[in-house]
N, C-alpha and C positions, 0 to 999 in steps of 0.2 A: 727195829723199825728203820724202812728207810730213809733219807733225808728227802723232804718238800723241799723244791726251787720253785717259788713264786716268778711265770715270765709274765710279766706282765705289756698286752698292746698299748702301745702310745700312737701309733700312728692313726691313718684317717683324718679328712675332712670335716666330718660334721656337717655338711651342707644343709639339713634342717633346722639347723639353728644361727645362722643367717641373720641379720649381721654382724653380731656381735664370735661368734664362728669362722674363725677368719682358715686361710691357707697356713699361714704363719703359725696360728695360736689355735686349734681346734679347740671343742669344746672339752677334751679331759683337761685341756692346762687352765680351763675358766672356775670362776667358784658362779655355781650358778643355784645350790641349795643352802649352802650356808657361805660363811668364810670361808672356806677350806675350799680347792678347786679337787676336784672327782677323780683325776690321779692323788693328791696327796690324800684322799679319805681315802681310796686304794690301798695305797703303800701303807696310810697307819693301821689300816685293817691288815697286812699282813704282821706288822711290828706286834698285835697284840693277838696273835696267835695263843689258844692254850700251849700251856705249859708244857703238855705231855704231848706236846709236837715238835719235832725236830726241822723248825722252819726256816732256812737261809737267808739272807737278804735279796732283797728280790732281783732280780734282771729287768730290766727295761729294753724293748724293742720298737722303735722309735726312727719317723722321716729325717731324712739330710733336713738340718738347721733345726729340727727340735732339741740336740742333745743340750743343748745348755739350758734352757728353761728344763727340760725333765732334770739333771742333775739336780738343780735348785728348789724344785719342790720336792724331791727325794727328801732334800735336807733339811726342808723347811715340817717334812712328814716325820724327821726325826731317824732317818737310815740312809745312809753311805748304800748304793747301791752296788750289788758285784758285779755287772757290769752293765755297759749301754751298748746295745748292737744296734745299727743304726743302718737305716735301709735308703741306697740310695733312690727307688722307687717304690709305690705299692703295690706290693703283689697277691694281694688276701691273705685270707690266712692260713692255706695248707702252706704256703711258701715261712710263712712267719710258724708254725707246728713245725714242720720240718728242722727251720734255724734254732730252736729253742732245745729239738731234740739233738743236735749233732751238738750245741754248744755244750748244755747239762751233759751229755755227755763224755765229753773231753775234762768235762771238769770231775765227774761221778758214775764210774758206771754204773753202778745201783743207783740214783739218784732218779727221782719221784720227781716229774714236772708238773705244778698248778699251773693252766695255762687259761689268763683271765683278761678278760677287759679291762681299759682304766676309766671306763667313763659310764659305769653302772652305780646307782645308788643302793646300800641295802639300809634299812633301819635296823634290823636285827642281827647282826653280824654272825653273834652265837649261834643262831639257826645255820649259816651258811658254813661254818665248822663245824657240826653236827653234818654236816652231808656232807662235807671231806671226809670224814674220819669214817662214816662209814665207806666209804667205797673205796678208802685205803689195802685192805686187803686183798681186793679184786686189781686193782691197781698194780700193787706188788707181784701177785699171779702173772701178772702180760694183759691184763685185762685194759681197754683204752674208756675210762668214767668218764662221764660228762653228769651234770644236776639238771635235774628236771623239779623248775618251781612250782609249785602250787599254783593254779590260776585261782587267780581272783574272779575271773568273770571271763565269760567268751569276747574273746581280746581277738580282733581279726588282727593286730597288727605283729603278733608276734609266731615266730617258727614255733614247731609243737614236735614233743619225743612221744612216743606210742611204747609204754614198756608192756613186755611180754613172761615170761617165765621168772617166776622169785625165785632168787639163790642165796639171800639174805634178809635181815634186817633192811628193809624199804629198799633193798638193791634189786636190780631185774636187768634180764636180758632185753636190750632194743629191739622191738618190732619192726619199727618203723618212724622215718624223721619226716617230718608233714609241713609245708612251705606254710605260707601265711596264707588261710582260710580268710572263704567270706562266712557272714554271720551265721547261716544258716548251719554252715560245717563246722564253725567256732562250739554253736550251742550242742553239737551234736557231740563234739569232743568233748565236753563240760560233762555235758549227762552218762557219756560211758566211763566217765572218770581212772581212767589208764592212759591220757593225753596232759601232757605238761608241758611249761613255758621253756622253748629251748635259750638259755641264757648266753650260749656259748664259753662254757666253763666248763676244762678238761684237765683230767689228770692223770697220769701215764706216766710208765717207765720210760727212760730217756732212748731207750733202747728195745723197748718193744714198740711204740712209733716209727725209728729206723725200720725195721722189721715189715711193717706195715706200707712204709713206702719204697721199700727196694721193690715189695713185688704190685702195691697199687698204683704207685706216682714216682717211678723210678728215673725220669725227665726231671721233674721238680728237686726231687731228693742230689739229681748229680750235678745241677746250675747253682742249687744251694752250698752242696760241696766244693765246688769251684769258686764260690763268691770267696768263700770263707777260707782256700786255701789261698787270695789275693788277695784278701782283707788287709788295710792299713789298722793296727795298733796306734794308739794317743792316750796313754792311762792307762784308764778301767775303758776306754772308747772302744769300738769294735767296729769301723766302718767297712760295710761288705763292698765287695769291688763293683762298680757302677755298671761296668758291659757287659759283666756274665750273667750278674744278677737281672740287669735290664731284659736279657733274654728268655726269664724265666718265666713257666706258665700261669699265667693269673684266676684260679679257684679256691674254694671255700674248705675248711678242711669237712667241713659237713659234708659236701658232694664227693670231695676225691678221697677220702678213708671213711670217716662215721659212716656212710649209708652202705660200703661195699664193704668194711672190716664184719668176720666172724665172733670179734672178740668187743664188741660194744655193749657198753652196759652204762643202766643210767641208774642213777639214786633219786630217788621220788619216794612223797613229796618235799620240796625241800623249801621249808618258810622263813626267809630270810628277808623279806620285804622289801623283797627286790624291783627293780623300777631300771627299763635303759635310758629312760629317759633323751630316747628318740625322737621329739620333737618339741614344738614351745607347748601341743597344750596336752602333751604327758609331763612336763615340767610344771604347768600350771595346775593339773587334776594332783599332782603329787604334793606340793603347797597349798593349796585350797585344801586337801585333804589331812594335812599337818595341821592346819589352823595358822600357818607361817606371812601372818599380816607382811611381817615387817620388809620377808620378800618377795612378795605379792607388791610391792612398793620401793622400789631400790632404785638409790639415787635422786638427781635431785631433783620430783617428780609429786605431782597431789595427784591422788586418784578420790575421786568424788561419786558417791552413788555409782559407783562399777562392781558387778558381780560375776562371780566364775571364769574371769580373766586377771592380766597381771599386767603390769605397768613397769617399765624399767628404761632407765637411761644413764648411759658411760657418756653425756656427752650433755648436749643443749635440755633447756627446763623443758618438763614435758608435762600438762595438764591433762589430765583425762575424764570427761562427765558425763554418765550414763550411761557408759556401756557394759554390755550383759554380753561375755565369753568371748571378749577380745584381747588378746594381745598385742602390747605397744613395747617395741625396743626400738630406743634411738643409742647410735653410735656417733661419733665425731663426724662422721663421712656419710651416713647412708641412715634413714629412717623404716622401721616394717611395720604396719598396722596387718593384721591377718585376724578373721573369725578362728575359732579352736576347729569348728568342724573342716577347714581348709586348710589346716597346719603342713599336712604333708607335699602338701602346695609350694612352698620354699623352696626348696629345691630345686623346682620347674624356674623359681628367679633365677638361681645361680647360674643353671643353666643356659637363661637366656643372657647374663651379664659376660656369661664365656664367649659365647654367639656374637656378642655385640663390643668383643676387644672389649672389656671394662675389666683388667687383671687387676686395678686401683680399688676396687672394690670385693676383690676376693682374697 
């Protein structure tokens, strides 16, 4: 079996979760479901791999001034990472596929790339190794996997995979990768039951992704190549060179490989109890839904006669009475009160605090 390299993203914004979501400190480096912030439940999710996996220490891919907090929660997650590639801008994530495929490479030509978010929640971990392992063999083949979760419910806010031909055990060829649906098209994916939560979580030979963008995204693949043959070293550091890289084209690996590659294949269903926990009130439905009183309340905060919202403050006392699916975060510097059904509404502040010079607040 080949070896898995966990690369796992650090970089991103988080602009939906505002204030406490800074420029500096996104939300994977935050603990926002337990103690633990969502990169280090990442990382220790990779540390307790089955056994009968050959699983490396994971890579980190990661913005200029995250690398020292990502180090630190590696280690606080209990693994010395093998390295940190550190992006002097962001460029989505074909440009981050690309760099994970050229690095695993140089390191393993056979070498198996997990390539995963740092700022997804799962509750069942073992489900989500159960849908590695099967789609390992396709994997090994040339094949580029990605999981398709089980929905829970016609969810408009998430991307959806359409699998088409079985060639395994819950494995199947991609039909089709489907943007974020409104409800009517949500329920309709639900009912034909061949549509799953696209999680963005892929696994591919280091070397059949090269393959895949010499002939789809061969622009991206040679600013990547260029970053990296100007990279400054500092350790285990990897910082890619700022002008090449800055040049590089800014797409999704979903648009520039998964929807035009012949070799996509998804593993579905896969029930890991997964959550991206893209906003405060999918952070609030995920705790409300745990029974998680105690973070439903964080900080130093009374919540009183309040339902199906959450209460949280890193900063001044904050009382809250009566209210029904509000969320309240107060930071040192900046207060948010928002209803859950206007959550994706944050971002439109951010936006406007960009507009109005306030960099002090982002």
């Amino acid at each position: 079996m080949a070896k898995i390299y966990p690369v796992i993203m650090c970089g991103g914004s988080g602009t939906r979760m505002w204030p406490l979501s800074r420029t500096s400190k996104p939300k994977q480096y935050l603990s926002l479901v337990d103690d633990r912030t969502l990169l280090a439940t990442t990382i220790a999710r990779m540390v307790e791999a089955p056994a009968s996996m050959p699983v490396a220490a994971p890579t980190l891919i990661c913005g200029s001034g995250q690398e020292s907090v990502a180090v630190e929660q590696a280690e606080a997650a209990a693994s010395a990472p093998l390295a940190i590639i550190v992006e002097p801008a962001g460029r989505n994530t074909a440009a981050v596929a690309a760099t994970a495929a050229e690095h695993i490479l140089s390191e393993d030509k056979d070498g198996l790339v997990l390539l995963l978010p740092s700022d997804h929640f799962m509750s069942a971990p073992d489900g989500f190794w159960a849908g590695v392992s099967k789609g390992l063999v396709a994997a090994e083949a040339g094949d580029l996997v990605t999981l398709g979760i089980e929905p829970a419910g016609p969810e408009t806010g998430y991307g959806y995979i359409q699998s088409g031909e079985r060639i395994g055990e819950d494995l199947y060829r991609v039909d089709s990768f489907r943007e974020k649906p409104d409800q009517t098209t949500a329920e309709a994916y639900l009912a034909a039951g061949n549509y799953h939560w696209n999680a963005g979580i892929f696994l591919f030979r280091a070397d059949a992704m090269v393959r895949e963008f010499e002939t789809l995204g061969p622009d991206i693949l040679r600013d990547v190549r260029a970053a990296f043959a100007k990279a400054v070293r500092k350790g285990i550091e990897l910082h890619l060179d700022s002008e090449v890289f800055g040049t590089c084209r800014s797409e999704s690996v979903d648009v520039e490989i998964m929807e035009r590659t012949s070799r996509a294949t998804v593993v579905a269903p896969v029930q890991a109890g997964w959550d991206d926990i893209g906003s405060w009130a999918a952070l609030t439905d995920l705790l409300n839904d745990a029974g998680n009183d105690e973070a439903l309340a964080r900080g130093d905060v009374v919540r009183l006669a309040c339902h199906g919202g959450m209460v949280r403050s890193d900063g001044p006392f904050v009382a809250a009475v009566g209210l029904t699916d509000v969320v309240v975060v107060a930071t040192g510097d900046a207060v948010l009160v928002v209803h859950k059904d206007y959550a994706q509404q944050v971002k439109a502040v951010v936006d406007t605090l960009k507009q109005s010079g306030r960099p002090d607040l982002l």
